[in-house]
Steps between C-alpha positions, in 0.01 A plus 500: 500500500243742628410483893135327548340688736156276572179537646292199628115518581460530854393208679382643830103463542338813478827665346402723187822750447777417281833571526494673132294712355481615056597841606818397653640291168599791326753571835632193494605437143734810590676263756530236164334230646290204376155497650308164583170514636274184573160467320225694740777657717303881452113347448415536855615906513390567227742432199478253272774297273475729195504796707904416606658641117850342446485250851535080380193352635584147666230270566619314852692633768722193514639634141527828625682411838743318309605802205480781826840644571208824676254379637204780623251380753214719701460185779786278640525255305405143651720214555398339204632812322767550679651196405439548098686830505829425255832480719624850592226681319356792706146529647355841506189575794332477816704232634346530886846446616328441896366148383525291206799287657509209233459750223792668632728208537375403145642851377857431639517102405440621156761836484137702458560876531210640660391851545238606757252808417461475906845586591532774232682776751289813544740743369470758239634382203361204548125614483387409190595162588305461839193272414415516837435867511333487134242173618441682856361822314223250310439311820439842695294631224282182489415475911298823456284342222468158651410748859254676269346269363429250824397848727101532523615895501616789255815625496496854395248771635192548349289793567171438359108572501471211713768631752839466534708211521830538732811326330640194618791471714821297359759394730840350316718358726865469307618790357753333166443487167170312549360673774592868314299412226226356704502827645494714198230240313265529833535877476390518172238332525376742767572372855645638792848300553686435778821323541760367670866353536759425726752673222428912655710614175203370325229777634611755256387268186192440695392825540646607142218223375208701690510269788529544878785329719424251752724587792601212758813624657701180323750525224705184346671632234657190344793458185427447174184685507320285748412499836639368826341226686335674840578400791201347721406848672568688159225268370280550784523878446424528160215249557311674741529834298407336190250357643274787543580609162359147394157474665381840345619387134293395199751348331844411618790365267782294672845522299747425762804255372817388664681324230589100593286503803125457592298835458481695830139454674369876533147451522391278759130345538378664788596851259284305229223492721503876564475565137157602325229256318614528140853635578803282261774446563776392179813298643752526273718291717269173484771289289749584791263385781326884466450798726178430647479209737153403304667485203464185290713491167294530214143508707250765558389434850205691653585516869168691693433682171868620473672352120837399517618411186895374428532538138777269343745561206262846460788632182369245318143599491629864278735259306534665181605860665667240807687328184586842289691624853659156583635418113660858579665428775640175359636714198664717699710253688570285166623816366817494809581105416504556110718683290550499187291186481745325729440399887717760685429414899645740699585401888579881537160643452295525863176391225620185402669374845246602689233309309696161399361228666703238358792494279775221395371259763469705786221686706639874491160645709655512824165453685417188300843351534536529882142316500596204241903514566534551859640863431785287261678836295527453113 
């Protein structure tokens, strides 16, 4: 019998991406599985029912759950979920590995293998598989536009019969796969960008995307592509640098991520309060407590005429091209766990042991074991 590789609506409010897009079926019948989908999984990006060719349509997730020997998510699923998964299936997705404890435990009292898209390791061959990097690029691309669109200014300069109109200054603070493309989206659309961060081997993308290097005197070059936590006069440092940089922006876009802990404050009120009536500033660091100490989750607040908004899940709002770039990243890693239309797990390959969460009743995420184990090897 053919491996069921399944793909449930997501549940999450506000979520709109699936974890499989039409364009992607084609791929996967190469790998000889059997594709479920439920009813409605694709309406929200974009794709209806008849648009997935050759996929078995299943009207409730509870049937689906219980045929699944794949199962592809976009969201964690939720406890409820969690639970319905079929005995030593596998579980395919953001699995926010940090939190989620009873989902977790649910994984391993039920032999779940779970893969997490967060703990993909940032290595070359496994780059078509990094979700991370592929959702980061739409999330950098969309703070411009949401900047854009809340500024009372132009970005680009415009020399015209009326006079000229000086373009807007961008600061992006974060230089990863988010911040880069903030970077290159704010340049095209005209602006003068500036950024910064604490990585120094990042300056040389920087400038190669037209923009111009914040210099503090820190560096925190970190593993795994991330950076170091500062230490308190590090902080201090950048801060006071950064600060300046801050008060003369029109826009300023906050990126800055430390993965399993709360988002490092950068921005502090009192630099708020130096800032321009009608400068924005985009936190892209809200869901982890943000980068702004005004920051408020999903809330545009106007503090003295300065808008700090702290978009949430902001992938989701380009969900079709969010979805297209996710299903392929899902594809790619099904394509190391199937041959030949048969499972083939492989505890050899960095991919796959790097990114199980679970597997036969244990919690193989180090991090996430010493927090629910005690640090208990398995």
């Amino acid at each position: 019998m053919a491996i069921r590789v399944a793909v449930p609506r997501e549940t999450q409010t506000g979520e709109r991406r699936v974890a499989l897009v039409p364009s992607v079926i084609k791929q996967l019948d190469k790998l000889g599985v059997e594709i479920l989908m439920e009813s409605g999984a694709g309406k929200e990006s974009g794709f209806n029912d008849d648009a997935y060719e050759g996929v078995r349509i299943v009207e409730s997730a509870d049937e689906l759950y219980k045929d699944a020997d794949v199962t592809l998510k976009v969201q964690p699923p939720t406890v409820e979920e969690a639970g319905k998964l079929k005995q030593g299936s596998i579980v395919m997705g953001f699995m926010a590995p940090h939190e989620g404890d009873t989902r977790i435990k649910t994984f391993t009292k039920n032999k779940v293998t779970s893969f997490s898209m967060e703990l993909v390791p940032r290595i070359t061959r496994a780059q078509s598989i990094d979700a991370l990097s592929s959702q980061a690029s739409i999330v950098g691309y969309k703070s411009v536009l949401l900047a854009a669109n809340m500024m009372p200014k132009l970005f680009p300069m415009l020399t015209t019969a009326a006079g000229t109109i000086r373009p807007s200054t961008v600061v992006v603070i974060g230089a990863g796969v988010a911040g880069l493309q903030a970077i290159a989206t704010a340049k095209r659309l005209g602006a003068v960008v500036e950024a910064y961060d604490v990585r120094s081997a990042t300056k040389e993308q920087v400038e190669s995307l037209g923009g111009k290097f914040i210099k503090t005197g820190v560096s925190a070059e970190g593993e795994g592509g991330y950076a170091r936590e500062l230490t308190d006069e590090e902080k201090q440092q950048q801060a006071d640098v950064l600060a300046d940089h801050i008060a003369k922006a029109d826009a300023v876009i906050t990126t800055a991520a430390i993965p399993g802990k709360p988002a490092p404050k950068l921005i502090d009120t009192a630099t708020v309060e130096r800032m321009k009536r009608g400068a924005v500033i985009i936190d892209l660091a809200a869901e982890t407590g943000g980068n702004c100490e005004v920051t408020k989750a999903g809330k545009e607040v106007d503090h003295n005429g300065v808008i700090v908004y702290g978009p949430k899940n902001t992938a989701s709002a380009l969900c079709q091209h969010a979805s297209e770039m996710y299903s392929r990243n899902l594809y790619n890693f099904l394509a190391l766990i199937i041959k030949d239309g048969e499972l083939a797990l492989d505890w050899d390959d960095q991919v796959q042991t790097d990114s199980c969460l679970t597997h036969d009743g244990e919690i193989k995420h180090g991090p996430t074991r010493e927090r629910l184990e005690g640090g208990k090897k398995s």
